[in-house]
N, CA and C of each residue as an Amber inpcrd file, in Angstrom:
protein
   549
   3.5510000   8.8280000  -9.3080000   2.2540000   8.2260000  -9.5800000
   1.4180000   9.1500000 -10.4620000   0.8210000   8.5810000 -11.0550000
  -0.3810000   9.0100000 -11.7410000  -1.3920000   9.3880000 -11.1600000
  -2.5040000  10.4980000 -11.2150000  -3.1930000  10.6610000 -10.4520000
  -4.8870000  10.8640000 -10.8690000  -5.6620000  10.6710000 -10.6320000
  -6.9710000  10.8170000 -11.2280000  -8.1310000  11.7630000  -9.9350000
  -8.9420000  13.5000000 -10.2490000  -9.2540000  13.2890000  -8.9960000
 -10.7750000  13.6010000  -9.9290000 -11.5260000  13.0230000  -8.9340000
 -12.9330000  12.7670000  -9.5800000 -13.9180000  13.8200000  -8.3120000
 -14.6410000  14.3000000  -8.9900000 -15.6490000  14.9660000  -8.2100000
 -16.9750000  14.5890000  -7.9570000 -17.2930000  14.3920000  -6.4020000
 -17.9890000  13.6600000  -6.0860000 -19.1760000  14.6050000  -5.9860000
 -19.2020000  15.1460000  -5.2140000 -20.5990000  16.6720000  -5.4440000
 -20.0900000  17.7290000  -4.9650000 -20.9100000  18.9360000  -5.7420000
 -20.1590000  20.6590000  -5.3770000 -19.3080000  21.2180000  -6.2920000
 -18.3040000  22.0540000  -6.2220000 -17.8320000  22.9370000  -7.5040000
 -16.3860000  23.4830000  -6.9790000 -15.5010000  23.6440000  -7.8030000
 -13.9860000  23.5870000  -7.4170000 -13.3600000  24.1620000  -8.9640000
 -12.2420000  25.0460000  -8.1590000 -11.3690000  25.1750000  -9.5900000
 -10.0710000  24.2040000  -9.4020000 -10.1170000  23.8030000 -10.0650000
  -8.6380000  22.7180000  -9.9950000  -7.2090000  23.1610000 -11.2060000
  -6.1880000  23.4200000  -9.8750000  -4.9850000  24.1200000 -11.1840000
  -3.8880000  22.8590000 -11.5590000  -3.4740000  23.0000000 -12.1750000
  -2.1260000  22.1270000 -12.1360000  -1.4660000  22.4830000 -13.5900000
  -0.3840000  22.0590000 -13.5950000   0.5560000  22.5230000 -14.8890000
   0.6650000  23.7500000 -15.5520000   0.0050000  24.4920000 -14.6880000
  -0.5180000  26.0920000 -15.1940000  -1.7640000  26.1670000 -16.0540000
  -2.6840000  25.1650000 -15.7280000  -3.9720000  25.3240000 -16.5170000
  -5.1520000  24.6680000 -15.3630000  -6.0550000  25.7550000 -15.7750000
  -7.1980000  25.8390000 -14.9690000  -8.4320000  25.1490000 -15.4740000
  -9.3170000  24.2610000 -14.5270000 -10.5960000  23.6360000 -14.8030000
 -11.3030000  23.7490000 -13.6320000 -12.4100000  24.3950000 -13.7540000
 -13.9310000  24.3130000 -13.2800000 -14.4340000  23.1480000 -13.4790000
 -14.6620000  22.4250000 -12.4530000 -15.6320000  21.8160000 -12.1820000
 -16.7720000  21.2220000 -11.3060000 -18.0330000  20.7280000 -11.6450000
 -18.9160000  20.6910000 -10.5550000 -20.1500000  19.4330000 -11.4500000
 -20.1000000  19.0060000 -10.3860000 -20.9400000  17.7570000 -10.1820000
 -22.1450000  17.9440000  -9.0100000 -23.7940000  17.2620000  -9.3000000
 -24.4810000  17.6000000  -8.4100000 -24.4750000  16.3830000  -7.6720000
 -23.9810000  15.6960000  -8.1100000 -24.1520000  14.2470000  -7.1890000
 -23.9310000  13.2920000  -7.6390000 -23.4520000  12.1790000  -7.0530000
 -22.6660000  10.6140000  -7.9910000 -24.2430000   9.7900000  -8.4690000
 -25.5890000  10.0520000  -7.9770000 -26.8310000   9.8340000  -8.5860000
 -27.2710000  10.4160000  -9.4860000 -26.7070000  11.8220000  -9.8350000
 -27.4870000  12.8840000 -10.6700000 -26.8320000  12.6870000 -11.8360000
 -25.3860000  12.9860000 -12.1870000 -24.6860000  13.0480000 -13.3460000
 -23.4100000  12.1450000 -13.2990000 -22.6280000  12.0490000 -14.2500000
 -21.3600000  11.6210000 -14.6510000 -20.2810000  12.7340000 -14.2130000
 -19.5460000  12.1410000 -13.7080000 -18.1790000  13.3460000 -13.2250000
 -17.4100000  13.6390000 -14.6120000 -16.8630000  15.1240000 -14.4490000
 -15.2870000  15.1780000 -15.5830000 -14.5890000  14.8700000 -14.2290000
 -13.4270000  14.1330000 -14.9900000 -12.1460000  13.7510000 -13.9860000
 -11.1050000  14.2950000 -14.8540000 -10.1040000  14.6890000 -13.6780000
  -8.9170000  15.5740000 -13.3790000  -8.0200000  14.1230000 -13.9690000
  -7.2580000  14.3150000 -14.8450000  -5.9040000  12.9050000 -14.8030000
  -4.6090000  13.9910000 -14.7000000  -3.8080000  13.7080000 -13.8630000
  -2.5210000  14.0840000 -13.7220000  -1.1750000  13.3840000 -14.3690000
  -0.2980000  12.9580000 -14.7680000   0.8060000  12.2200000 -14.8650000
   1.4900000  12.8370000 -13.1440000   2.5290000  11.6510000 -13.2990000
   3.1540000  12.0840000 -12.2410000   4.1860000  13.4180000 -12.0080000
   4.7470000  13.8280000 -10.7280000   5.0440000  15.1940000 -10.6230000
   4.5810000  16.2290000 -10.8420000   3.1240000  16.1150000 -10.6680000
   2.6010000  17.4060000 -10.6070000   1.8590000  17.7490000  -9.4650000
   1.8200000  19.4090000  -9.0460000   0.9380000  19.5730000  -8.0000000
  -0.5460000  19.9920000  -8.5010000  -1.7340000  19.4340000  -8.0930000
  -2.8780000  19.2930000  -8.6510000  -3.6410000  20.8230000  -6.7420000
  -4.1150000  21.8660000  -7.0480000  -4.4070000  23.0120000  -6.1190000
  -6.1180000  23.0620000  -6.7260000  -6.6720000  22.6640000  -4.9770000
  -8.5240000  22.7690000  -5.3660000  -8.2220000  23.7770000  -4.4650000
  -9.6830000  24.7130000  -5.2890000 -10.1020000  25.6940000  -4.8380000
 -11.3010000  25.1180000  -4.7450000 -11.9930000  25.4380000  -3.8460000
 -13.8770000  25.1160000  -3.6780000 -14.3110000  26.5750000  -3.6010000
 -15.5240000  26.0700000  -4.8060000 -16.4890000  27.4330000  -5.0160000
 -17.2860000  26.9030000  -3.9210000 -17.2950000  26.1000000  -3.5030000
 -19.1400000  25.3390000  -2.9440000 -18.2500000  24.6340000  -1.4470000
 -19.4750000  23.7300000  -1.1500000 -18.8330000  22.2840000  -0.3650000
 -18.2150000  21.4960000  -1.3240000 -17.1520000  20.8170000  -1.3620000
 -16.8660000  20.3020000  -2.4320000 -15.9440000  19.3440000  -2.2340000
 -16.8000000  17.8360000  -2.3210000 -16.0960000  16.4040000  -1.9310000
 -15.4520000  15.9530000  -3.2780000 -14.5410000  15.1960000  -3.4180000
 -13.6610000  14.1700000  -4.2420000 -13.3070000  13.2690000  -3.7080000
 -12.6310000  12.5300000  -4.6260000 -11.8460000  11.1650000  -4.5090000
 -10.5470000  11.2730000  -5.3810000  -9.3230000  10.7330000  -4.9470000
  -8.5320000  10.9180000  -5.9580000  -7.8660000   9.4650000  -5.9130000
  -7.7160000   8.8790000  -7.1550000  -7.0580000   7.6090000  -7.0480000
  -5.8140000   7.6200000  -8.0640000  -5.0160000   6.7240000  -7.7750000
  -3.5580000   6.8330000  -7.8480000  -2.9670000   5.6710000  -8.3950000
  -1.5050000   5.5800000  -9.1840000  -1.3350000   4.2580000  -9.4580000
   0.1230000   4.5090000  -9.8140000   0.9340000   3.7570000  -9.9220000
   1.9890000   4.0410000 -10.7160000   2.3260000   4.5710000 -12.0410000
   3.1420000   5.5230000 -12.2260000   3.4430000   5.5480000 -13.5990000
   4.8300000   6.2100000 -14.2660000   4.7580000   6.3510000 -15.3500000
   6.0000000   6.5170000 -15.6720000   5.6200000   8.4550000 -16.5200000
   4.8040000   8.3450000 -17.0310000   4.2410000   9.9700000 -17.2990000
   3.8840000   9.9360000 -18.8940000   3.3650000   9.0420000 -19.4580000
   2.9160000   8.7630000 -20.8710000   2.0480000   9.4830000 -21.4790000
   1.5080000  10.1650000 -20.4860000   0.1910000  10.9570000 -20.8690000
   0.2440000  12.2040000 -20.3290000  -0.3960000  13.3670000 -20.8850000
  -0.2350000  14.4860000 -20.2400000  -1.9050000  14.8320000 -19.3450000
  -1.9190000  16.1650000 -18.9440000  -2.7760000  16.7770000 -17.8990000
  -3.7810000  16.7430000 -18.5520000  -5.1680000  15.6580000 -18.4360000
  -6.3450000  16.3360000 -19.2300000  -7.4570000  16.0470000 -18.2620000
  -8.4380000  16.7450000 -18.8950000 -10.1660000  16.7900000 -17.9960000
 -10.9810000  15.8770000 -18.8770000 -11.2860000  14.4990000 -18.7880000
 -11.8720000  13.9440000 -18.9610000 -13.5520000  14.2880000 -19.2810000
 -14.2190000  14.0830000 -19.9100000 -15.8850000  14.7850000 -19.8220000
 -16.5710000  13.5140000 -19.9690000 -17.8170000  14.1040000 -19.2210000
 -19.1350000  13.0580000 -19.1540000 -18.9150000  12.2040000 -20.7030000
 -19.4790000  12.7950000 -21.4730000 -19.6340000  12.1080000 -22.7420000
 -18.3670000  11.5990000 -23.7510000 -17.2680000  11.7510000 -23.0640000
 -16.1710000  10.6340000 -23.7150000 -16.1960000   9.0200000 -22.9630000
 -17.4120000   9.1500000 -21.5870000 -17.0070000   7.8850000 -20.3470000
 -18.3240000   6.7890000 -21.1290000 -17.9760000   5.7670000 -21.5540000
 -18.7600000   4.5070000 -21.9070000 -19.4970000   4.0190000 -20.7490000
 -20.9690000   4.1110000 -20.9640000 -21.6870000   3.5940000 -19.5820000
 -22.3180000   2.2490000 -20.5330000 -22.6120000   1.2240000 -19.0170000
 -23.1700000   0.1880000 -19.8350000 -23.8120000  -1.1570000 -18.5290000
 -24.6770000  -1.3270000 -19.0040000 -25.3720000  -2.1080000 -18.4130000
 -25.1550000  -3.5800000 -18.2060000 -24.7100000  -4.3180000 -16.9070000
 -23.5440000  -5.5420000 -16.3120000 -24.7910000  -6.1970000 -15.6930000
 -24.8130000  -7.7470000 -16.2570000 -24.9930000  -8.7370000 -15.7270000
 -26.4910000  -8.6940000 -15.9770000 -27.3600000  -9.6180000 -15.0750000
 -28.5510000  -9.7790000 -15.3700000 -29.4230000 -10.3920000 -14.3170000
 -30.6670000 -10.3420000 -13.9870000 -31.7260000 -10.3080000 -12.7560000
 -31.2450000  -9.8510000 -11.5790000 -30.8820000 -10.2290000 -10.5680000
 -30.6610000  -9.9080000  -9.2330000 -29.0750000  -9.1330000  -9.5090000
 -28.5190000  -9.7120000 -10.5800000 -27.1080000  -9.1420000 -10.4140000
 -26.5960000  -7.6670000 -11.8050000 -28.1460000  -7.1830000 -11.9530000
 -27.8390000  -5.9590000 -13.2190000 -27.3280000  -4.7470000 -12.1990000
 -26.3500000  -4.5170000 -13.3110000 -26.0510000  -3.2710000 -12.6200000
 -25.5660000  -2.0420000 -13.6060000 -25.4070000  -0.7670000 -13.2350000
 -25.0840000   0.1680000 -14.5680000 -23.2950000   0.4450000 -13.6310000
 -22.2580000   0.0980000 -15.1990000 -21.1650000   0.4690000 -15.2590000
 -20.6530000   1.7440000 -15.7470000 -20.3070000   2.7680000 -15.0030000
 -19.7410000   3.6770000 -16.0720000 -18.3600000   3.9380000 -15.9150000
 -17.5090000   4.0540000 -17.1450000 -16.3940000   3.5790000 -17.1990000
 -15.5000000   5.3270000 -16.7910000 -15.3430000   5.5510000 -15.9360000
 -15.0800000   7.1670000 -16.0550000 -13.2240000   7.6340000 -16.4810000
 -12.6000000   6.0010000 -15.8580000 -11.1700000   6.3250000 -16.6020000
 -11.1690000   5.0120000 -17.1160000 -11.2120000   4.3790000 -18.0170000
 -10.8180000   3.1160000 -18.5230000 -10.6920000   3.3160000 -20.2110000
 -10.4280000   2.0570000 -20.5520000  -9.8150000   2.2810000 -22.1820000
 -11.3400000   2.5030000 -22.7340000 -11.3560000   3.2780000 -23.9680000
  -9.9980000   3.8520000 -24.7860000  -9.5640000   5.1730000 -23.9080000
 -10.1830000   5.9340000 -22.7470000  -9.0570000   6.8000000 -22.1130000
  -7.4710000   6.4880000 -21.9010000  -7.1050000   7.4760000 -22.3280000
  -5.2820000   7.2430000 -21.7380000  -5.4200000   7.2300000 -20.1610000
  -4.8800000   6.6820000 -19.7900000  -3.9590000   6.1310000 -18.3740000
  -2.7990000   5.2760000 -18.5360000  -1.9920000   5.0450000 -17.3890000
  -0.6970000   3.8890000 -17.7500000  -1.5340000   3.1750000 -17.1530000
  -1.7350000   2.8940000 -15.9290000  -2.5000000   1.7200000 -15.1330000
  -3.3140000   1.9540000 -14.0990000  -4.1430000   3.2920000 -14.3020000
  -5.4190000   3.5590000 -13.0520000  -6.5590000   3.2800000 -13.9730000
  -7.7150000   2.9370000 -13.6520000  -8.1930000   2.1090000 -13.8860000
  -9.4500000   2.8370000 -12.7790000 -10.6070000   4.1650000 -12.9770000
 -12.0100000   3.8490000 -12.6980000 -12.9420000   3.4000000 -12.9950000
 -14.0220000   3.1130000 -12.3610000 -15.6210000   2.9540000 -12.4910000
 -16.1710000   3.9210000 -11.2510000 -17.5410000   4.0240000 -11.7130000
 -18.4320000   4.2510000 -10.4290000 -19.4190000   3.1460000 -10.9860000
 -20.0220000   1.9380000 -10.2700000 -21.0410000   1.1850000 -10.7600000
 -22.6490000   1.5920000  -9.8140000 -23.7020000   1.3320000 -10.1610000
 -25.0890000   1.8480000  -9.6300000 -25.6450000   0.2260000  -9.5140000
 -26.1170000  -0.0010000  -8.1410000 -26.6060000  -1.2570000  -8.3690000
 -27.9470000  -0.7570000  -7.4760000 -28.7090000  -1.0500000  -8.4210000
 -30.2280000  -0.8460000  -7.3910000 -30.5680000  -1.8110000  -5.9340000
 -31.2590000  -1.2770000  -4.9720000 -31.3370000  -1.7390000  -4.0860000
 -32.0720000  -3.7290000  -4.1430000 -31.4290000  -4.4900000  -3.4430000
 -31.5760000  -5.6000000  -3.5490000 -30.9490000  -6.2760000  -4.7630000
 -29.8380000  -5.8570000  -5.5480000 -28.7760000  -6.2070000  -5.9330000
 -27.6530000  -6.5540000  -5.7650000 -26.7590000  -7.2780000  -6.4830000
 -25.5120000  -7.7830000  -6.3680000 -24.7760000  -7.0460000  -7.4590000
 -23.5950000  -7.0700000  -7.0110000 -22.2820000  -6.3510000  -7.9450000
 -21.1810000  -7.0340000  -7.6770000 -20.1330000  -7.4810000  -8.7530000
 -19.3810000  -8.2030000  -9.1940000 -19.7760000  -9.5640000  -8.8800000
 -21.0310000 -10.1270000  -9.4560000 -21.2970000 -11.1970000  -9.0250000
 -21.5930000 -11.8060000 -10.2060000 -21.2130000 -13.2650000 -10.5700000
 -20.4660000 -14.2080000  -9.5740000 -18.9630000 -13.2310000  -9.0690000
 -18.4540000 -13.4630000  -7.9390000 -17.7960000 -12.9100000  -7.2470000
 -16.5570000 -13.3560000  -8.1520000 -15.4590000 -12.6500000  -8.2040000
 -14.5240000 -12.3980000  -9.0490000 -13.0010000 -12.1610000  -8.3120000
 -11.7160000 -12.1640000  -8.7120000 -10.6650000 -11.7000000  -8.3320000
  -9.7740000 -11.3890000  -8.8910000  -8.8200000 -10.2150000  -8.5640000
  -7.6380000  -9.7430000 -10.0410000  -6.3820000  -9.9520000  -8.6910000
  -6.1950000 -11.2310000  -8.2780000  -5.1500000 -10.9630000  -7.0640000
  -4.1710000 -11.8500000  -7.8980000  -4.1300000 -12.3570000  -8.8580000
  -2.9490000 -13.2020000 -10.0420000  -4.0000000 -14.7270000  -9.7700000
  -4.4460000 -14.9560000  -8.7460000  -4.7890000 -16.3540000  -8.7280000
  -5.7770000 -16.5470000  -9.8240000  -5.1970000 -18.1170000 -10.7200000
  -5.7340000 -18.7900000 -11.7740000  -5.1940000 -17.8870000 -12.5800000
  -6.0810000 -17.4680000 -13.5480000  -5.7930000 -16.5430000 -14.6380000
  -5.5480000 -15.1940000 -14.3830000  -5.8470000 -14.6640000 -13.4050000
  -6.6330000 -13.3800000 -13.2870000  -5.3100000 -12.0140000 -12.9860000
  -5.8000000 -11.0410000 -13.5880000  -4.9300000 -10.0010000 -13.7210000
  -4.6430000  -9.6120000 -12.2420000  -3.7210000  -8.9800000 -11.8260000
  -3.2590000  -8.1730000 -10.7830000  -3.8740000  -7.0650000 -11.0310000
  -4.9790000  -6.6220000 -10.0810000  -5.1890000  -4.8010000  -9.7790000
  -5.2280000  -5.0070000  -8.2970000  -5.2410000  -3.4400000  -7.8030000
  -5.5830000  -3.7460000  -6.2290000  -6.8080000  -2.8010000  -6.5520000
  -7.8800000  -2.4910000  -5.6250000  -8.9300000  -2.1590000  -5.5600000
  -9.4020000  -1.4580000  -4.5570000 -10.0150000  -0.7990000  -4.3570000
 -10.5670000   0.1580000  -2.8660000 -12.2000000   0.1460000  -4.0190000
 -13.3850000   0.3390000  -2.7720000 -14.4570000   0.3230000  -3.0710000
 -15.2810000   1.9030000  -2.0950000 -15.5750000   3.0050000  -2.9990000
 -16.0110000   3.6350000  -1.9640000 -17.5210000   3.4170000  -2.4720000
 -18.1630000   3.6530000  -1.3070000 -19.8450000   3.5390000  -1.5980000
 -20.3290000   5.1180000  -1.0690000 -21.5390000   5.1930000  -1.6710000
 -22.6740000   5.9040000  -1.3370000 -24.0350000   5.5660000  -1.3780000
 -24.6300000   5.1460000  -0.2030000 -26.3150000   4.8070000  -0.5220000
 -26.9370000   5.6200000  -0.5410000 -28.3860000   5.9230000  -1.4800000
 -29.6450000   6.3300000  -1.4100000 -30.7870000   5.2170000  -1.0790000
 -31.2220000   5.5300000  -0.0240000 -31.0660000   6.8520000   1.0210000
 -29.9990000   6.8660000   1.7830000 -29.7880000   7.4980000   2.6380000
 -28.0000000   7.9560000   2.8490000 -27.7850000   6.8710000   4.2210000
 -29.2130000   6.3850000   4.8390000 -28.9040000   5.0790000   5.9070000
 -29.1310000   3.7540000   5.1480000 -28.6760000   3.3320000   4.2250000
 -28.8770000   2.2730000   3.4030000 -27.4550000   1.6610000   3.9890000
 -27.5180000   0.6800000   3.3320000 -26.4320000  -0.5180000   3.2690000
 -26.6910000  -1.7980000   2.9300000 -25.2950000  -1.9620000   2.6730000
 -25.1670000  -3.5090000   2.1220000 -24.1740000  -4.4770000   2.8170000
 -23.7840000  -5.3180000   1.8950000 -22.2610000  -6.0560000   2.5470000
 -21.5770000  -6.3710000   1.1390000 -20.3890000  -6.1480000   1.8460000
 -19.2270000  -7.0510000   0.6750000 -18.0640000  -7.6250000   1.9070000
 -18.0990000  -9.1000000   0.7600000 -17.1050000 -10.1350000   1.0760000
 -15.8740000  -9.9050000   0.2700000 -14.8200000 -10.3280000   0.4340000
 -12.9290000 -10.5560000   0.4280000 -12.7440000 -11.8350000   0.9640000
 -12.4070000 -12.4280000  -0.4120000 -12.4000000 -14.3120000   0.3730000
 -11.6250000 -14.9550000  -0.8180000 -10.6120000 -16.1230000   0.3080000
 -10.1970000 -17.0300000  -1.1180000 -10.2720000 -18.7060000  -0.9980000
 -10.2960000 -19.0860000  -1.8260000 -10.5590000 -20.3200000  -2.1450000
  -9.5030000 -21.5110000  -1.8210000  -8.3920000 -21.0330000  -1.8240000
  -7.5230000 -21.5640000  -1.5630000  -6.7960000 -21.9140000   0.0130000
  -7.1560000 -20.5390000   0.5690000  -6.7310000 -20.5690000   2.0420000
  -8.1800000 -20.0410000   2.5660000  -7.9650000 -19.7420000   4.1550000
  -9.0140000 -19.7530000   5.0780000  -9.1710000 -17.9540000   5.5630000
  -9.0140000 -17.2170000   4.1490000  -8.9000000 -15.7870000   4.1740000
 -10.3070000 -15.6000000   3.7020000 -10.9710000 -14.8760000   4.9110000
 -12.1980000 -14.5650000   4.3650000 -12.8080000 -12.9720000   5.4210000
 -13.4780000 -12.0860000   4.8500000 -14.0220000 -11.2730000   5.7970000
 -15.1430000 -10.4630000   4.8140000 -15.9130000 -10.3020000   5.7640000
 -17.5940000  -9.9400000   5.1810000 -17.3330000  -8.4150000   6.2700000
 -17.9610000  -7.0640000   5.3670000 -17.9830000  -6.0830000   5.9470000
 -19.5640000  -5.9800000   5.8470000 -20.0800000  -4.8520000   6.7070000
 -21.3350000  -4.0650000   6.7090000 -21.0110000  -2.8130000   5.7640000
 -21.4380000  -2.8010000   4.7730000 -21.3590000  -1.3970000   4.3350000
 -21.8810000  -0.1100000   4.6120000 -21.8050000   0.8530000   4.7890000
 -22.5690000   1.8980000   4.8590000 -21.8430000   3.4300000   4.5960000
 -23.1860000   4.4450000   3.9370000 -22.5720000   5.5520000   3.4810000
 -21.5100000   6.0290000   3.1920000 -20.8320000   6.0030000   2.8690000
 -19.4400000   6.3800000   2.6180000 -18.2500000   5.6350000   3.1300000
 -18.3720000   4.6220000   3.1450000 -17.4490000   3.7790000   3.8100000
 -16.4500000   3.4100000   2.3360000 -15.4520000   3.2610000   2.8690000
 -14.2530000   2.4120000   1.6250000 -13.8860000   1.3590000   2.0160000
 -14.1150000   0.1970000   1.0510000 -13.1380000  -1.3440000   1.4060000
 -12.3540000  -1.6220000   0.7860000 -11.0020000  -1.9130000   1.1800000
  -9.9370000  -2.4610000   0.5450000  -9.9230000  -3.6060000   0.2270000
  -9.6540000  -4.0960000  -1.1180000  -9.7410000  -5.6740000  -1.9640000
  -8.2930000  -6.0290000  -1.7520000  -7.9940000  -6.5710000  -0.7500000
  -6.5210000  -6.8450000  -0.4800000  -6.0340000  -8.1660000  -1.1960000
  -7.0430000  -9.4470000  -1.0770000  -6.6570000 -10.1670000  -2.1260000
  -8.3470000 -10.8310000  -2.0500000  -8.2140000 -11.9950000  -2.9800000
  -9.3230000 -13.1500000  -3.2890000 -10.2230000 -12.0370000  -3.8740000
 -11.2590000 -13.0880000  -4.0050000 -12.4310000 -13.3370000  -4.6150000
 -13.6340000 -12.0370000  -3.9240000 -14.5330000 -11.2350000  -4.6160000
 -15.3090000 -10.5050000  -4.0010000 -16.2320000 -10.1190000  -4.5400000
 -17.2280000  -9.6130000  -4.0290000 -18.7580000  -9.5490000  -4.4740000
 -19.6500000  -7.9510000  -3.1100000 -20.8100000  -7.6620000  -3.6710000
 -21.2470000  -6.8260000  -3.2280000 -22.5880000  -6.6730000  -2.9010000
 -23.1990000  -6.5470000  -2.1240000 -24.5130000  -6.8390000  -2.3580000
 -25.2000000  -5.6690000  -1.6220000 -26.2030000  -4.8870000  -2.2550000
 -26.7990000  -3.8350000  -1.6230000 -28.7300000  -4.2600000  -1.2460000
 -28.6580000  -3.6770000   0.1850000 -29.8980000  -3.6310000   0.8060000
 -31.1500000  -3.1350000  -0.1660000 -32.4270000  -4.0640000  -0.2030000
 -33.3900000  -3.2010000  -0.8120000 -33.9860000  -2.0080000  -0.3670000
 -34.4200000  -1.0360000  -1.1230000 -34.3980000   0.3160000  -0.8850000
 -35.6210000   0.2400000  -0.0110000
């Protein structure tokens, strides 16, 4: 697999392939992450200067691309949808970055917003591409929350979570949407 590890807040040396990167992020509110991309077979070794949280997401691959550190200002940010449903996209691994098929965002939806709405699905049904998906959140303020639904149209598959702080949801299949508490 391919590997992507993104830094969520705090400071870390990260080795792999015999080359070293520093990095540090003050917070998924404050700045844009550099992300770590791996190809597969490699061992990726954090050191933490600090407290120092990540995420690392994963996908298949075949090794097309080599070891690089992604930076703030190569990631396309951009502003999705409109009234109740604006939200800021920033694209931190997506095209034109190389990847074979991982595929980030971190999106910002202000409080009393919706995200991916109208609610959407990449599970093959109708047109729609195959991805699978995990959703991690973080609210400000840190007892905030929202909900997101996983539902399909076709059958009687449906489930609505409570979100909160750091929670992850898996998009296992159908249709889904997000909606965060006003601040």
């Amino acid at each position: 697999t391919e590997i992507a590890l993104v830094p969520i807040e705090g400071s870390a040396t990260l080795r792999v392939g015999g080359q070293s990167f520093n990095v540090a992020r003050k917070g998924v509110f404050e700045e844009l992450p550099h992300v770590l991309y791996t190809p597969p077979q490699q061992t990726v070794t954090v050191k933490a200067s600090s407290t120092f949280e990540f995420a690392i997401g994963s996908a298949p691959a075949e090794g097309k691309y080599p070891i690089r550190l992604f930076r703030p200002d190569e990631m396309k940010v951009e502003v999705r949808g409109g009234g109740a449903a604006t939200r800021q996209v920033n694209h931190i691994l997506a095209h034109p970055l190389p990847a074979e098929r991982l595929i980030l965002f971190e999106v910002y939806v202000p409080g009393g917003a919706w995200s991916g709405y109208p609610p959407h699905c990449h599970d093959g049904y109708g047109d729609s591409a195959y991805l699978e998906e995990t959703y991690y959140f973080r609210m400000t303020p840190e007892n905030g929350f929202g909900f997101h639904r996983n539902y399909r149209v076709d059958t009687d598959f449906d489930e609505t979570f409570v979100i909160k702080n750091k929670d992850c949801v898996l998009v296992t299949q159908g249709f889904h949407s997000t909606a965060a508490a006003p601040e």
